[in-house]
C-alpha positions, -999 to +999 in steps of 0.1 A: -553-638-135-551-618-169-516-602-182-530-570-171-540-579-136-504-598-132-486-568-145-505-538-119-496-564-092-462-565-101-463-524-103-481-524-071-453-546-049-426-525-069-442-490-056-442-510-019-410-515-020-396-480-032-419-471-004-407-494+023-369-477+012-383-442+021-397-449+056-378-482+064-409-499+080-407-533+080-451-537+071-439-521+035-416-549+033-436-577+042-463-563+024-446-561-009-427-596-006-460-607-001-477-595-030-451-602-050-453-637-042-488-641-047-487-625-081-460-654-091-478-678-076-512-667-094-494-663-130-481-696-127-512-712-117-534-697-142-508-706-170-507-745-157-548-747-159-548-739-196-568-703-192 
């Protein structure tokens, strides 16, 4: 996962969650902490295998 690719993911949970404020549905929310957590688990797997 490149800087750019971690960095529209990030964006992307961020809008989710702006979005999950506005309608209170709890899919925004578990759809964003998801994301989010597989963008930090993807950045810090790609910086542990040297790439």
């Amino acid at each position: 996962m490149g800087a750019l690719g971690f960095f529209a993911a990030l964006l992307v949970s961020v809008m989710g969650m702006g979005r999950w404020k506005e309608t209170g549905s709890p899919y925004w929310l578990a759809g964003s902490v998801t994301l989010f957590v597989l963008t930090l688990i993807g950045g810090l797997t790609s910086r542990r295998g040297g790439r």
